[in-house]
C-alpha positions as CSV (number, residue, x, y, z in Angstrom):
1,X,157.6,85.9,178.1
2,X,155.2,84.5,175.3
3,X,154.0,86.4,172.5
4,X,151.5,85.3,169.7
5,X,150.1,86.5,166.3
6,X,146.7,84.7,164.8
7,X,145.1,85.5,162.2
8,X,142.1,84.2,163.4
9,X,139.6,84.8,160.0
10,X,136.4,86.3,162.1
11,X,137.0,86.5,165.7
12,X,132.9,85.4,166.1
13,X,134.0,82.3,164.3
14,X,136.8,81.6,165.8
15,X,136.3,82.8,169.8
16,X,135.7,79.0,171.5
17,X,138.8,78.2,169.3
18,X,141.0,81.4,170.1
19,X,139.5,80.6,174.1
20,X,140.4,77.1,174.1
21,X,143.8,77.8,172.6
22,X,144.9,81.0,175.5
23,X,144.0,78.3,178.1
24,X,146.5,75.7,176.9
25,X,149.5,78.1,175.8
26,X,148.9,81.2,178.0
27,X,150.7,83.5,176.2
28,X,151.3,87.0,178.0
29,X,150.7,89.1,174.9
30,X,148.4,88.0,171.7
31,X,147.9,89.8,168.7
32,X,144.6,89.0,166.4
33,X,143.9,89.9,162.8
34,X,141.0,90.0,160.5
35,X,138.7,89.8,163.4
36,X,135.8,91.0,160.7
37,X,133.8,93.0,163.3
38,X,133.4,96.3,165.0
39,X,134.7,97.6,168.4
40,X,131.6,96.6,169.9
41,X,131.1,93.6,168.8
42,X,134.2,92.2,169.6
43,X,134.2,89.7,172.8
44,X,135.9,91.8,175.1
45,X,134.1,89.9,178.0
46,X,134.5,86.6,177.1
47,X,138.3,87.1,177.1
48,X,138.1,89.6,180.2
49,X,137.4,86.5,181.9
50,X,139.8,84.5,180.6
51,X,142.3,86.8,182.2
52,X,143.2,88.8,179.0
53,X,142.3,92.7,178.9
54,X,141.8,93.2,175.1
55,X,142.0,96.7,173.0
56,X,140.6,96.3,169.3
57,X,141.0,98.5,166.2
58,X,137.9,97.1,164.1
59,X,135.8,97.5,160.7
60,X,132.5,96.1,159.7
61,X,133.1,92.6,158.1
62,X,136.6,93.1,156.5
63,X,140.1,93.6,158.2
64,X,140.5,94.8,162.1
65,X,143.1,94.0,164.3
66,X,143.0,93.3,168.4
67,X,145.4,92.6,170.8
68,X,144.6,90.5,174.0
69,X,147.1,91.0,177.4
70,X,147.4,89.6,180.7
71,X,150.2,92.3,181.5
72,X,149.3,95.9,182.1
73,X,149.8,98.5,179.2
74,X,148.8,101.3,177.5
75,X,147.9,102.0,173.7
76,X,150.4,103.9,171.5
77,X,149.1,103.7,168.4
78,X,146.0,102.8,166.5
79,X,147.1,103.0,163.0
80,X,150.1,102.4,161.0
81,X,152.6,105.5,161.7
82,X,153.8,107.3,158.5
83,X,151.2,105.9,156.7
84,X,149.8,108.4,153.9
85,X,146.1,107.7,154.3
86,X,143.4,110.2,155.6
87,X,140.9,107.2,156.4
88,X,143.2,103.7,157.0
89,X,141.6,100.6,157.1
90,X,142.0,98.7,160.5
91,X,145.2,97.0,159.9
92,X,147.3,98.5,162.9
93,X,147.8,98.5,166.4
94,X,150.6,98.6,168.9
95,X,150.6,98.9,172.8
96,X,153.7,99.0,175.3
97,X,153.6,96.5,178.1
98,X,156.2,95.2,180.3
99,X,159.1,97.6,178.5
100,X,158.3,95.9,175.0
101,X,156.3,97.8,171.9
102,X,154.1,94.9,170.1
103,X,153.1,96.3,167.2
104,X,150.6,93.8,165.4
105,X,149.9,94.5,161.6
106,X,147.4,93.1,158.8
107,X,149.4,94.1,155.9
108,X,147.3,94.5,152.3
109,X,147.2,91.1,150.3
110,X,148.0,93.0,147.1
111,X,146.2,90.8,144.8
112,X,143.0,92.8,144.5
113,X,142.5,96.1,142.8
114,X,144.7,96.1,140.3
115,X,148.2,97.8,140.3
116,X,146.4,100.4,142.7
117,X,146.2,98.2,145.1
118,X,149.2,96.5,144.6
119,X,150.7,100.5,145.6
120,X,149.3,100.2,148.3
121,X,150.3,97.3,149.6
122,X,153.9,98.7,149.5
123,X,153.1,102.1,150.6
124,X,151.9,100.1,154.1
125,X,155.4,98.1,154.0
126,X,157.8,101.4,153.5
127,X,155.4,103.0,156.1
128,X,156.3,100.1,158.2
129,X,159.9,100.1,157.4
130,X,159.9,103.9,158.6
131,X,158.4,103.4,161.9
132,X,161.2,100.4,162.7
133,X,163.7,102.9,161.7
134,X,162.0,105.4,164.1
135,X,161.6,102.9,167.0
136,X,165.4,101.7,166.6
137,X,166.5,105.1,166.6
138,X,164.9,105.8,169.7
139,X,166.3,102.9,171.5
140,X,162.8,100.8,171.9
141,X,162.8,97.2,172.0
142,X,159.8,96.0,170.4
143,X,158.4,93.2,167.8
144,X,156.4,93.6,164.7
145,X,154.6,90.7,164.3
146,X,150.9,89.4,162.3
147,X,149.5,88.3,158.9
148,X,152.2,90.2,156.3
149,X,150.9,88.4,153.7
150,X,154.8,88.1,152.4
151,X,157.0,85.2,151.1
152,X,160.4,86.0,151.9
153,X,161.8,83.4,149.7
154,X,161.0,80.7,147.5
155,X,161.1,78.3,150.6
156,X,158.1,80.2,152.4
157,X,156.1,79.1,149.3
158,X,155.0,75.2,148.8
159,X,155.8,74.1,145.2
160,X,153.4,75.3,142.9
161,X,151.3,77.0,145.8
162,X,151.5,80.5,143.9
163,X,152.0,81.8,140.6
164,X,155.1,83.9,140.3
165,X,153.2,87.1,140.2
166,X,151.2,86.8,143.0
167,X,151.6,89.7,145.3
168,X,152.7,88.4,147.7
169,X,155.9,86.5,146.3
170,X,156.1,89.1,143.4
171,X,160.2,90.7,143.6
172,X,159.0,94.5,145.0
173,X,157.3,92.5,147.9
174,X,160.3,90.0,149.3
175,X,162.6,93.4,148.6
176,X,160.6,95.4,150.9
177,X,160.4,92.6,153.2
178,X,164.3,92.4,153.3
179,X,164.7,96.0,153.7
180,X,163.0,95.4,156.9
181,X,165.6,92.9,157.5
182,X,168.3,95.0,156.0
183,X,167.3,97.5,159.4
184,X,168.6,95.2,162.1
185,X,165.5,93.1,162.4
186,X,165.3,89.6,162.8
187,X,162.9,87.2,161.9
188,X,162.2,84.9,164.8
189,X,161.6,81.7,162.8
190,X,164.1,81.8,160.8
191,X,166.7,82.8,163.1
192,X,165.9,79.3,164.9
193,X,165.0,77.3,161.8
194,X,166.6,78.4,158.9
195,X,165.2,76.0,156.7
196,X,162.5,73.8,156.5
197,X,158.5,74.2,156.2
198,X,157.3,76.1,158.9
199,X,153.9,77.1,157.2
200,X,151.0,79.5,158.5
201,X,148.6,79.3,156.4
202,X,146.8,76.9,154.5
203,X,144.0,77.9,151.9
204,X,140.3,76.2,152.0
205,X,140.5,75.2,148.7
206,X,142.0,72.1,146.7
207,X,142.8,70.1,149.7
208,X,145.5,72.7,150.2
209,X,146.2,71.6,154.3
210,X,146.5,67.3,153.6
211,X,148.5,68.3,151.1
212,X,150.5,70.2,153.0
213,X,150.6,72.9,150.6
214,X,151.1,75.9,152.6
215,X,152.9,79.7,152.9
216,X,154.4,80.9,155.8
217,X,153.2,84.8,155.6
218,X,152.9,85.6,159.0
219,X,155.9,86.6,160.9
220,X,157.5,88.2,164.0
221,X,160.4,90.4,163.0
222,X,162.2,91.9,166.9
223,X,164.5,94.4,167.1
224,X,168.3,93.7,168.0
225,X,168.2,93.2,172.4
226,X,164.4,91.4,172.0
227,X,166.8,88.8,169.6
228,X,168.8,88.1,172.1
229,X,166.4,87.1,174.3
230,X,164.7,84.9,171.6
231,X,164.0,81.5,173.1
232,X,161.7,79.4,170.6
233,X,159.5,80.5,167.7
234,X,156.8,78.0,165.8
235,X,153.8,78.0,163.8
236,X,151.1,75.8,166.0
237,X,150.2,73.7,163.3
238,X,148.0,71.4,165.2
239,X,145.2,74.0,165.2
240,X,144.9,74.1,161.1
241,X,143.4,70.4,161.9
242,X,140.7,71.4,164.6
243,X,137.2,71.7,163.3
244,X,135.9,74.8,161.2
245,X,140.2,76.3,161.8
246,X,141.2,79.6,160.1
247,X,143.0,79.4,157.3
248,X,145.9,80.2,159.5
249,X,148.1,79.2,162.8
250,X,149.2,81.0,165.5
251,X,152.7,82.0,165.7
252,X,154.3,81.9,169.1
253,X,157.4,83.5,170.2
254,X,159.3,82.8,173.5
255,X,161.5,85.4,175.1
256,X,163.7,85.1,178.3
257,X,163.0,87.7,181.0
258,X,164.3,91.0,180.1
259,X,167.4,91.2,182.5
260,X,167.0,93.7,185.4
């Protein structure tokens, strides 16, 4: 079974390239975020004929999240659970197909609106942290994957890439990132690779990608039976080098057959 996260930077962008990409990897279960576009704008058709039913969680121009399957399965959330916010932005979305929860998350960048938004940033991570607690305690296998917009550790981080208080290496954000840990997740790179550059993203700006001066914030934390199935996780670099890219990679995740 193969699972994706891309953070795709405008879906209308970035269709031909997300297309192109499901053809050569055909990954059972895909999870897309910042898509920048309403439910009804979103190329449901193109990908319906591609094989992959889709199910989208959208916003004018900013944010949204959409998931793309070629399995059956049904929607069981369309917003971050335990969340304290009467109108959230589209930054969650989870189905269950084939046994398996895929939760696929946006998570705040932190670095805008001051300390405020810096709260809320992680209000969404302990809101987070709660629902893993939930699913574990109810037995559910599941993964939690997309754009967290974390560096767990100094390693994630290309020398001189970030400024020390940047949000999203700042010490509140790797300890709520470890707390998630801390729960009996794992994090499917680093459980393979546990060092080494395994970057996802790569800014526009200052010649960040030849330089190779990249973060790895997107990740795919699974809970403790979908680790023992864990086959292969990577970053698909080779997509940062196509023409007009995101910013970021797709993450792949290989799991072997859940046993009968």
């Amino acid at each position: 079974m193969k699972i994706a996260s891309w953070n795709v930077n405008s879906i209308r962008q970035r269709q031909t390239h997300v297309l192109d990409w499901l053809e050569r990897e055909k990954p059972d279960l895909v999870g897309l975020q910042e898509i920048k576009c309403e439910e009804g704008i979103f190329p449901a058709d193109a990908f319906r004929a591609a094989g992959y039913e889709s199910v989208v969680v959208g916003q004018k121009s900013y944010n949204g999240v959409a998931i793309l399957s070629r399995l059956p399965f049904s929607v069981t959330a369309r917003c971050l659970p335990f969340l304290n916010d009467d109108a959230p932005q589209a930054r969650y979305l989870e189905i269950e197909a084939n046994g398996l929860v895929f939760g696929n998350l946006y998570l705040p960048n932190g670095n805008s609106g001051g300390e405020a938004g810096y709260e809320a940033k992680l209000a969404f991570m302990e809101a987070l942290a709660l629902h893993a607690r939930a699913l574990l305690d109810a037995g559910r296998d599941f993964v939690l994957t997309g754009d967290y917009n974390v560096c767990p550790t100094d390693e994630d981080c290309a020398p001189g890439a970030l400024p020390p208080t940047d949000a999203l290496v700042r010490p509140e954000t790797r300890a709520a990132f470890r707390r998630l840990i801390w729960l009996g997740l794992t994090d499917a790179v680093r459980a393979l690779h546990p060092h080494g550059r395994y970057y996802t993203f790569w800014d526009y700006q200052a010649g960040a990608w030849p330089r190779d001066c990249g973060l790895r914030i997107d990740h795919a934390l699974l809970s403790p039976r979908l680790a023992e199935r864990l086959r292969d996780a990577r970053p698909d670099r080779d997509e940062r080098g196509r023409n007009q890219p995101s910013d970021h990679v797709p993450l792949v995740v290989t799991l072997e057959d859940a046993r009968p």
